[in-house]
C-alpha positions as CSV (number, residue, x, y, z in Angstrom):
1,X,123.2,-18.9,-2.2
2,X,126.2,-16.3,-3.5
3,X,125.5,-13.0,-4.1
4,X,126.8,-11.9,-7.2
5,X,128.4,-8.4,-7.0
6,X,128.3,-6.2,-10.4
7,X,131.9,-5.0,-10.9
8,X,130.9,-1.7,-12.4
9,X,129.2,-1.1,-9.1
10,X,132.7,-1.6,-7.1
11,X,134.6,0.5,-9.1
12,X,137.2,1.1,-6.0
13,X,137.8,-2.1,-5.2
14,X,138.7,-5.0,-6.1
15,X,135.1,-7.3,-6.4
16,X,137.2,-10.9,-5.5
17,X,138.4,-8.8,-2.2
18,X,134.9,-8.2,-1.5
19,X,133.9,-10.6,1.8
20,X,130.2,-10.6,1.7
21,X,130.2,-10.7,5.6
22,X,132.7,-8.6,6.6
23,X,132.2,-6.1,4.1
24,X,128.2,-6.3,3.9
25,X,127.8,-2.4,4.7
26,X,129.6,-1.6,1.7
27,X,127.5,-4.4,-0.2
28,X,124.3,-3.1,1.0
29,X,125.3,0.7,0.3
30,X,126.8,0.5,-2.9
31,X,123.8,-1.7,-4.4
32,X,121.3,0.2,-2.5
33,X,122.3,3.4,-4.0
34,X,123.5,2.5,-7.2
35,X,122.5,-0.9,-8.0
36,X,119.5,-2.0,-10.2
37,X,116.0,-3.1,-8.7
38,X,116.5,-7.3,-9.1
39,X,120.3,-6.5,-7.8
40,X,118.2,-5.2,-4.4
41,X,116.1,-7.7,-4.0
42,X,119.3,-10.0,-4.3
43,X,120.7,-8.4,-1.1
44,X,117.5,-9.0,0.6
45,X,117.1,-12.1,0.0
46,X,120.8,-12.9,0.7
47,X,121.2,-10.9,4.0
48,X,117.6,-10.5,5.1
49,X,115.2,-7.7,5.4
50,X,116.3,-7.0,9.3
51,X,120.4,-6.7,8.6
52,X,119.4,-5.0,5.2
53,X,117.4,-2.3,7.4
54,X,119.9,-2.2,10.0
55,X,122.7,-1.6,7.5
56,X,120.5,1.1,6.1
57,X,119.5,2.9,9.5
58,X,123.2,3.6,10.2
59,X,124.6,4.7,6.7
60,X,125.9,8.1,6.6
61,X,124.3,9.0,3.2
62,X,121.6,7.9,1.1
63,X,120.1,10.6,-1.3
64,X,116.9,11.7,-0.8
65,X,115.3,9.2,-3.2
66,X,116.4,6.4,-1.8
67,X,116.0,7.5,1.9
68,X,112.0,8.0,1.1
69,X,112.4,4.4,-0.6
70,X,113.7,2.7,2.4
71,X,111.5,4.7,4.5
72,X,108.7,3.3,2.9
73,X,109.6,-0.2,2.3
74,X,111.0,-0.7,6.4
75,X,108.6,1.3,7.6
76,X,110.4,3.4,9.7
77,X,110.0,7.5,10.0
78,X,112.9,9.4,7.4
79,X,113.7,10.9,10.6
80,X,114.9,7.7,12.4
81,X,117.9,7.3,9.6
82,X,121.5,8.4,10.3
83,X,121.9,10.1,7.4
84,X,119.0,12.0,8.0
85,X,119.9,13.2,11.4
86,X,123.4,14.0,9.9
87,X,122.4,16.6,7.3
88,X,119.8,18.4,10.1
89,X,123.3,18.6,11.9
90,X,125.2,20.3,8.9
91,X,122.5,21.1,6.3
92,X,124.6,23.0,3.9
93,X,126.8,19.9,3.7
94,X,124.2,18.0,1.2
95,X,122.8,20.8,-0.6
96,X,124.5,22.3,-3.7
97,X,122.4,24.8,-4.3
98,X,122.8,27.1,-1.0
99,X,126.1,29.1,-1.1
């Protein structure tokens, strides 16, 4: 099975360059975020559900939409994410609305 990466969604990088196992954090990130619903369900079928919530638990940022979406589909607390703990460290860093 190859996992077919959207170009648009690699904007960057070169997609060719792109090693699907030595790169999958930036594969699972980038589609994740900004990829479409079928394009996820790609990943997890092509990495697996455990690396795919692995990946996830460590990232430095997911917006708050897709943090309660991985929270809920893993089934893991918001507060067990990186990128969660990360803005409770700095919370002006991820809000544009406090000055």
């Amino acid at each position: 099975m190859e996992l077919q990466l959207r170009p648009s969604l690699f904007w960057d990088v070169d997609v060719n360059s792109i090693d699907l196992e030595k790169h999958k954090a930036l594969v699972i990130e980038r589609i994740t975020l900004r990829g479409r619903l079928e394009e996820f369900k790609a990943v997890l079928d092509y990495y697996g559900r455990d690396t795919v919530k692995d990946v996830l638990l460590n990232a430095r940022y997911l917006d708050r939409v897709t943090l309660s979406f991985c929270s809920s589909l893993f089934k893991v607390p918001i507060t067990e994410f990186r990128c969660y703990k990360l803005e409770q460290l700095n919370p002006e860093h991820l809000r544009p609305d406090s000055q």
